[in-house]
C-alpha positions as CSV (number, residue, x, y, z in Angstrom):
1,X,0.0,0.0,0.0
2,X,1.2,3.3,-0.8
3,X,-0.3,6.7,1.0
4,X,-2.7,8.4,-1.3
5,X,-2.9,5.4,-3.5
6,X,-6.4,4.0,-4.3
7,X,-6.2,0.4,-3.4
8,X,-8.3,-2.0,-5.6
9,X,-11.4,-2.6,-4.2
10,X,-12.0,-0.1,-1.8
11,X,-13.3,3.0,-2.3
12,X,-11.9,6.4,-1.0
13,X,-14.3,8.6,1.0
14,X,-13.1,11.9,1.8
15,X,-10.0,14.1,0.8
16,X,-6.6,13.1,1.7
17,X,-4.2,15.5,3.7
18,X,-0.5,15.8,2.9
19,X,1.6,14.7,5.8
20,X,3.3,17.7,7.5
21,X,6.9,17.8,8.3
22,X,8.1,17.3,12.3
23,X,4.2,15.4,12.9
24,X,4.2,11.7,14.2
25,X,1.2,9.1,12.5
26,X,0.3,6.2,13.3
27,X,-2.1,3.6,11.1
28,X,-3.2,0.1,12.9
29,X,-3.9,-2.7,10.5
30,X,-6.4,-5.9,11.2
31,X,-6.3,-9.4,9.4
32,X,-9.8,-10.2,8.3
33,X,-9.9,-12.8,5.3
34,X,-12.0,-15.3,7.5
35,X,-16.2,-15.1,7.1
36,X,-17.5,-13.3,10.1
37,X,-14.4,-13.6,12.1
38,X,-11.9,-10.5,12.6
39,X,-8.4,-11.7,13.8
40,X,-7.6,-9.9,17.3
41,X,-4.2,-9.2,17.0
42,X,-4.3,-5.6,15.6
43,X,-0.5,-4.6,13.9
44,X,0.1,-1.0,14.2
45,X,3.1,1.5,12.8
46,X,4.3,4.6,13.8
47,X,6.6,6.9,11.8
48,X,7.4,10.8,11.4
49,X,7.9,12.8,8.5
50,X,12.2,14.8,8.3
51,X,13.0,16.7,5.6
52,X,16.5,15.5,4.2
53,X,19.6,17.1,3.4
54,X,18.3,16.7,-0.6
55,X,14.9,18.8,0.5
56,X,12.8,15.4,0.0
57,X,10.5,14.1,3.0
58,X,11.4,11.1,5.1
59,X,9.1,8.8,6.8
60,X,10.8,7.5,9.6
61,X,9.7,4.2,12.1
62,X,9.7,3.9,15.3
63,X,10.9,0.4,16.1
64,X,9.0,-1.5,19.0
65,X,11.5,-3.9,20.9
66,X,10.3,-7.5,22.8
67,X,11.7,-5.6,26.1
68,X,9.2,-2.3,25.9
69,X,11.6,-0.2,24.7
70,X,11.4,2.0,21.4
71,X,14.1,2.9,19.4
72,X,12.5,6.8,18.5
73,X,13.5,8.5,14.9
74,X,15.4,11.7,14.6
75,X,11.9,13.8,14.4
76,X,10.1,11.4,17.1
77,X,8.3,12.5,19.8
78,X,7.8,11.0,23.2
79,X,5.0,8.1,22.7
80,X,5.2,6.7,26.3
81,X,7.8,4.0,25.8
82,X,11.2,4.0,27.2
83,X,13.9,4.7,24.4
84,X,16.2,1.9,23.2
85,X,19.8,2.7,22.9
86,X,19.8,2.5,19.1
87,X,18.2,5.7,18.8
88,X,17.2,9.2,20.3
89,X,15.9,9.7,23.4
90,X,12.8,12.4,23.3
91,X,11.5,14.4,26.2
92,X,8.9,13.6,27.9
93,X,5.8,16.1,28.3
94,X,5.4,17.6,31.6
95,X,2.8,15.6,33.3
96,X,3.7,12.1,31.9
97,X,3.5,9.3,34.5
98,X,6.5,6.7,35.1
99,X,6.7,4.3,32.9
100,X,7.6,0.8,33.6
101,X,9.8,-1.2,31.0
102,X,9.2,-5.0,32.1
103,X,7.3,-6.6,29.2
């Protein structure tokens, strides 16, 4: 799937918005080729959108680890999951409760 892309099938209701620079998105995706049964498991993404050195934009991951932590993208912003060491570490908001890493 590609953002903006019709996909066959489906039909698009309502305009689509650019993505802005410096914002986080997430999507959540759900299995459901079985008759009258959705699958439970829900997978969902995150990213954020960098402009790069060539002026093109950059749709970044966040990377969820089996431990809790999250290894956060250049343009991340806090989500509520300790950072990994692979990646930055963003600041939390004021207010945010303590957050407890054990899976």
């Amino acid at each position: 799937m590609v953002f903006g892309k019709p996909i066959d099938g489906y039909q698009q209701i309502g305009e689509i918005t650019p993505l802005e620079e410096g914002k986080t998105y997430s999507f959540g995706l759900r299995r459901g080729d079985r008759l009258n049964d959705w699958v439970s498991r829900l997978y969902v993404g995150m990213f954020c959108v960098q402009r790069s050195t060539d002026g093109r934009l950059a749709y970044l991951p966040y990377v969820r680890h089996p431990d809790g932590t999250v290894t956060y993208p250049p343009c991340g912003r806090y989500i509520g999951s300790p950072a990994a060491p692979d990646g930055i570490n963003p600041p939390r908001p004021p207010g945010s409760l303590p957050i407890d890493a054990r899976p």
